[in-house]
C-alpha positions in Angstrom: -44.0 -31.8 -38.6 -46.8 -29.5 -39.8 -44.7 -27.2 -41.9 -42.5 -30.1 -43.5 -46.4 -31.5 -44.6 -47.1 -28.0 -45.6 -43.8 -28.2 -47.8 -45.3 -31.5 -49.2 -49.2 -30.3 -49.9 -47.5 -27.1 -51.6 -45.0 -29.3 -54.1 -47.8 -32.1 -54.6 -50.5 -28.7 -55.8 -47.8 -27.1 -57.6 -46.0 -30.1 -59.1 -42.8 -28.2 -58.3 -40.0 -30.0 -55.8 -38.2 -26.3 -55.1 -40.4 -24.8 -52.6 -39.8 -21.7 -50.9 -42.2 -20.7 -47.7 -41.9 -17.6 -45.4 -41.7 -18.0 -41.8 -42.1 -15.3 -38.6 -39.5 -14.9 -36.2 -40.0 -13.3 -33.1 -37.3 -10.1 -33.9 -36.1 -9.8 -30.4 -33.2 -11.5 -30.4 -30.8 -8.2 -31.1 -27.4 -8.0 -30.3 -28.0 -5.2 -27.9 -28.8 -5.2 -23.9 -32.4 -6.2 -23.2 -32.8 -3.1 -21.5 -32.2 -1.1 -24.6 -35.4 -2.5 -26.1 -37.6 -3.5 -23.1 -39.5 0.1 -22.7 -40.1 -0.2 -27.0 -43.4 -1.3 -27.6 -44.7 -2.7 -31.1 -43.7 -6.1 -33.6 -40.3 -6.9 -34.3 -41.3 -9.0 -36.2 -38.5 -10.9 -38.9 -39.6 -12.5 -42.4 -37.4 -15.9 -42.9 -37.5 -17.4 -46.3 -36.8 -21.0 -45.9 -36.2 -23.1 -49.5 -36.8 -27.1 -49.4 -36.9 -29.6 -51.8 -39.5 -31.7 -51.7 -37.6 -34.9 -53.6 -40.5 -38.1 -54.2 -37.7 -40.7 -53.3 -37.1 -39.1 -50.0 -39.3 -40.9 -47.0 -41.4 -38.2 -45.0 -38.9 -39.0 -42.3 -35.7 -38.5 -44.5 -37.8 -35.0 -45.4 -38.4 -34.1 -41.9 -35.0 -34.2 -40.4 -34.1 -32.3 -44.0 -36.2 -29.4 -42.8 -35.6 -29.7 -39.1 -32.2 -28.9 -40.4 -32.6 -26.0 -42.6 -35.2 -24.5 -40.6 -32.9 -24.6 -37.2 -30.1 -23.0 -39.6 -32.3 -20.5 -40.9 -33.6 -18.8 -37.4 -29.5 -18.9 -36.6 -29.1 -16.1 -38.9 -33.0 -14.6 -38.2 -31.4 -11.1 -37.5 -30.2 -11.2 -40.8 -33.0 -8.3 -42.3 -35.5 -9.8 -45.0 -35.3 -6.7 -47.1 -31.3 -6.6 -46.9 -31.5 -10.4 -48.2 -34.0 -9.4 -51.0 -31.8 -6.4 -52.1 -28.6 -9.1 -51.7 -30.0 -11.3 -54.0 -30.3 -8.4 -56.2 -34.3 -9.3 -57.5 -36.6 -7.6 -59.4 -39.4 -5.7 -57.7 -42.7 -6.2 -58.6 -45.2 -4.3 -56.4 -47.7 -6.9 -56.7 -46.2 -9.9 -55.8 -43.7 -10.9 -53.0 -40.2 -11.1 -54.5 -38.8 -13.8 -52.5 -41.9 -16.4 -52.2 -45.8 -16.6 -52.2 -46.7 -18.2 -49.5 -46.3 -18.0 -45.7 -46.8 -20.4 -42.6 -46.9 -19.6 -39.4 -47.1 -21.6 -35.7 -48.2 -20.1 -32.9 -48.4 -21.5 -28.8 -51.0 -20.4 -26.8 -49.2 -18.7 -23.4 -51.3 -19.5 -20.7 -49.2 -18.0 -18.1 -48.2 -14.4 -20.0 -47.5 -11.6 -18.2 -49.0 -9.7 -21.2 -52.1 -11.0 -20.2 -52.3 -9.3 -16.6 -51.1 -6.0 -18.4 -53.8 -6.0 -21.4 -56.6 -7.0 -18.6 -55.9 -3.4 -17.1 -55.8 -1.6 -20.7 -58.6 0.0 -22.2 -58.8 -1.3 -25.7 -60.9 0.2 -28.5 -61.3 -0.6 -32.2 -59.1 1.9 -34.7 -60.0 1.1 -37.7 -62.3 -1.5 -39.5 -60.0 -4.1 -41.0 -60.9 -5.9 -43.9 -60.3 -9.9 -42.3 -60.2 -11.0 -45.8 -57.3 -9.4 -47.0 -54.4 -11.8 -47.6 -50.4 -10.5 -48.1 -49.9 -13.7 -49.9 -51.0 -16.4 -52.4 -52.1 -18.6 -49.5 -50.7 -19.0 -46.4 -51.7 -21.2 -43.0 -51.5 -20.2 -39.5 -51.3 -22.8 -36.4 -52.0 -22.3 -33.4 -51.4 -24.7 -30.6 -53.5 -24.7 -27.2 -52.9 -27.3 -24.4 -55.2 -29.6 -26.3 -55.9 -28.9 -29.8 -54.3 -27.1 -33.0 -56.5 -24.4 -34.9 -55.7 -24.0 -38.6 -56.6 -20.8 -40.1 -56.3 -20.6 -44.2 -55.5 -17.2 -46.3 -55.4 -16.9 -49.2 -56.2 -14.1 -52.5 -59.3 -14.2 -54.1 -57.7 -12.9 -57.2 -56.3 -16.1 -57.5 -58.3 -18.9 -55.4 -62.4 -19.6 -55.3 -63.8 -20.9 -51.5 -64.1 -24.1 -52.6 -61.0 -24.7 -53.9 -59.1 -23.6 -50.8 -61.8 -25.5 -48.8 -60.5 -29.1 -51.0 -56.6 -28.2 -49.9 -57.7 -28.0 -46.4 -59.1 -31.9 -47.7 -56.0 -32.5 -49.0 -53.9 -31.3 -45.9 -55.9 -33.6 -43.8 -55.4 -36.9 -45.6 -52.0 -36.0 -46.0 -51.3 -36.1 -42.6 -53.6 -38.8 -42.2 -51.2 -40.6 -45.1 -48.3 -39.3 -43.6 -49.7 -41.0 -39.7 -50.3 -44.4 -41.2 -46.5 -44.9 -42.7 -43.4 -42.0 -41.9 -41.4 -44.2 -44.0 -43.5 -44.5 -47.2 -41.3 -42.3 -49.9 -43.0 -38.9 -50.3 -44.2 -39.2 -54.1 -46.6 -42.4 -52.1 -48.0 -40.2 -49.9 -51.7 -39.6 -50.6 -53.9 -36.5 -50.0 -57.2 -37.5 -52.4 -59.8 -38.5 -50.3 -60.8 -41.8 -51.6 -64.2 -40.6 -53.5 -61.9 -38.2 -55.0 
């Protein structure tokens, strides 16, 4: 639901209906015996590419199964390397800029009952290095994460290309489009409002 709206802000901002938004997958899903990886420690980590279009005719509905769809096909192949798809599409590199697509969303679930939990609470953790938290891979991207009652949004995005308040009116946007999207899942898409009504 959240990533089909984010499909929708993205195509409404850009005025563009082919949209293209990377996705995490988990990266643990090899073909080999679970026992060959379960000592290996570190992210494995998969980048999925996942292409909609965002058609105005189609009802948010219509959209959502649509990207149900492609999404569920997409993590069927997730072992399928993003860098062996980049060098099979044969693009041009640009070390500035992501060859495939600018913009990433990710959903995360809160695991209360983790086992990783009991083992970090007997590590001793210190700080390595003094990461810049502003530092964004992408254009923009959104992370969600769920808890048992409430969904945290966290924006990034580059400053080379995006002011604070700017990013702080698509976080406006994102809300009354969801809140447009609440009042009528059948209203085509190109109905669907995200300016606040002063706006």
């Amino acid at each position: 639901l959240l990533f089909s709206a984010y499909n929708i802000l993205l195509s409404k901002l850009s005025k563009q209906e082919d949209i293209v938004v990377g996705v995490p997958s988990s990266g643990r899903n090899y073909m080999v015996s679970s026992h060959a990886i379960e000592q290996i420690i570190g992210m494995f980590v998969n980048t999925l590419a996942i292409r909609n279009s965002v058609i105005d005719d189609f009802t948010f509905s219509q959209f959502l199964e649509e990207v149900k769809r492609k999404s569920a096909l997409t993590f069927e192949h997730e072992q399928y390397q993003y860098e062996d798809l980049v060098d099979a599409l044969d693009l041009s590199r640009d070390t500035s800029r992501n060859p495939l697509f600018d913009t990433m969303f990710s959903f995360f679930k809160e695991d209360e009952g983790s086992q990783g939990a009991e083992l970090l609470s007997e590590l001793n953790i210190s700080s390595f290095t003094n990461l810049d938290e502003e530092l964004s891979m992408f254009d923009i991207s959104m992370d969600v994460k769920e808890t048992s009652d409430r969904l945290f949004f966290t924006i990034k995005y580059s400053s080379d290309l995006f002011v604070e308040e700017t990013v702080e009116r698509f976080v406006i946007y994102f809300k009354e489009l969801i809140l447009s999207i609440l009042e009528n899942q059948n209203a085509p898409i190109g109905s669907l409002t995200m300016l606040p009504e002063l706006e």
